[in-house]
N, C-alpha and C positions, 0 to 999 in steps of 0.2 A: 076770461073776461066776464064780469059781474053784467046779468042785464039788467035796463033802466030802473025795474021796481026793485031792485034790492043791493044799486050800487049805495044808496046810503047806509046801509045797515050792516054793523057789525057782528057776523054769524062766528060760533063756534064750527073748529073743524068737528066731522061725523066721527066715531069711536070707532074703533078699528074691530072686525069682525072676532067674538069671541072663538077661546079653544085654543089647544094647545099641540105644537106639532114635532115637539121633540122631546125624549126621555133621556135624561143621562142619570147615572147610579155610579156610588161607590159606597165600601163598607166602611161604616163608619170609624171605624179601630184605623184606619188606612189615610185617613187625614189628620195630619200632624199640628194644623195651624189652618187657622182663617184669617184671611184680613181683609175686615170693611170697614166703610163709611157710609156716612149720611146717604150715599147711593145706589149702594148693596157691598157685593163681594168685590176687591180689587184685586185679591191676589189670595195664594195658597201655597202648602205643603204638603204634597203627598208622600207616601210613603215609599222605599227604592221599590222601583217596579211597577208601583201601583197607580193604576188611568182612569179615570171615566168610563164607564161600559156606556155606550148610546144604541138606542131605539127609535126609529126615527117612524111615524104612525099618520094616521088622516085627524084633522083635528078633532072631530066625535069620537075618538075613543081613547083620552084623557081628560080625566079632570081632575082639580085639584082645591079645594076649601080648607079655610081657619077659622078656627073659632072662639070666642074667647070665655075660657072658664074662672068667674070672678068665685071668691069666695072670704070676701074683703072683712066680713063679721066676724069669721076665725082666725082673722089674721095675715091668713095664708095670702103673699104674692098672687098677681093673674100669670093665668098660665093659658096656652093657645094650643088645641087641639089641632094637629094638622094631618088631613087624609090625602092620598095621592092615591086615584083607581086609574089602570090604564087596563086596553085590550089590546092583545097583538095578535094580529090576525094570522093563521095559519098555524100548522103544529111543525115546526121546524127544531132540529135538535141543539142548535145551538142557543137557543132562546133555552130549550129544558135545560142545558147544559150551566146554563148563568143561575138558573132559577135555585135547582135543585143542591139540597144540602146547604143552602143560605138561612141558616140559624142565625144570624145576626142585624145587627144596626143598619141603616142606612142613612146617608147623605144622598136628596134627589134634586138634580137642577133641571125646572122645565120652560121650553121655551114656547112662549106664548103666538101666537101670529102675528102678532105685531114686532113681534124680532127682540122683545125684553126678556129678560130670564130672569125668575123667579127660586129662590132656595130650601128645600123641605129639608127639615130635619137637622138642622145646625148645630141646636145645643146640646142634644142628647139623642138627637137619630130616630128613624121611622122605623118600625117591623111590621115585616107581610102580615097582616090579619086572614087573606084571602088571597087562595092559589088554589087554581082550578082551571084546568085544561078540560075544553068539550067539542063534541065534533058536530052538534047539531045535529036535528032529525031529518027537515026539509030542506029542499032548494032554498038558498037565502040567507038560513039560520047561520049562524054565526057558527065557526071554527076557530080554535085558538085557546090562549089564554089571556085568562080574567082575573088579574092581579089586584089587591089594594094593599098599601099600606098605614100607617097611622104613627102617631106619638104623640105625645105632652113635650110642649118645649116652652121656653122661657117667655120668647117674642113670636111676633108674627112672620111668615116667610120674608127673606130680603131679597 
């Protein structure tokens, strides 16, 4: 219930706390088919076999940016640089075990705290730039790995 001084006034809802609290991955060779709209992804094909690997994390250690690289005087299409860094805390083997020997593409759906999901790497897929497991020196310091990825794709994440 609105009180006296601000039942006349029409206020915007507050933005829901930034950060992002879920990681899903698959290789990009391993998605057959997308299908969106105007409202992102409605549907897909993956390949026999092939799932989402999820990471599920605290929202401060993921993030995700695009960016957009114009280059309109040569010609050339824009094109949107997109990064994904996430940190997962502890050194657990099953994490090594996903990581390791991943020479390839990725497709990354991440879910924001607001419960929307967001899509990296759709047109042509993201690769690890950085992979780096550390165990820190002091009490405190961070354990884990320290992942990013990147790519050029066509549009902005859906």
């Amino acid at each position: 219930m609105p009180c006296a001084l601000t039942s006349n006034l029409t206020l915007a809802c507050p933005l829901p706390f930034s950060g992002v609290t879920k990681f899903c991955f698959i290789e990009f060779p391993n998605v057959e088919a997308l299908t969106t709209s105007s409202t992102g992804v409605t549907g897909g094909t993956l390949a026999s076999t092939k799932v989402f690997r999820t990471w599920t994390t605290e929202p401060e250690m993921i993030s995700a940016t695009s960016s957009r690289n114009s280059h309109r005087e040569n010609g050339v299409a824009d094109s949107f640089t997109q990064k994904v860094a996430i940190k997962i805390p502890g050194v657990l083997q099953t994490v090594s075990n996903e990581i390791d020997g991943q020479n390839s593409r990725f497709i990354i759906a991440i879910k924001y705290t607001d419960g929307s999901y967001r899509l990296y790497g759709k047109d042509r897929g993201l690769v690890i730039k950085k992979d780096e497991e550390s165990t820190g020196v002091k009490q405190g310091d961070f354990q884990g790995y320290d992942l990013e990825f990147e790519g050029v794709e066509l549009s902005r994440p859906i």
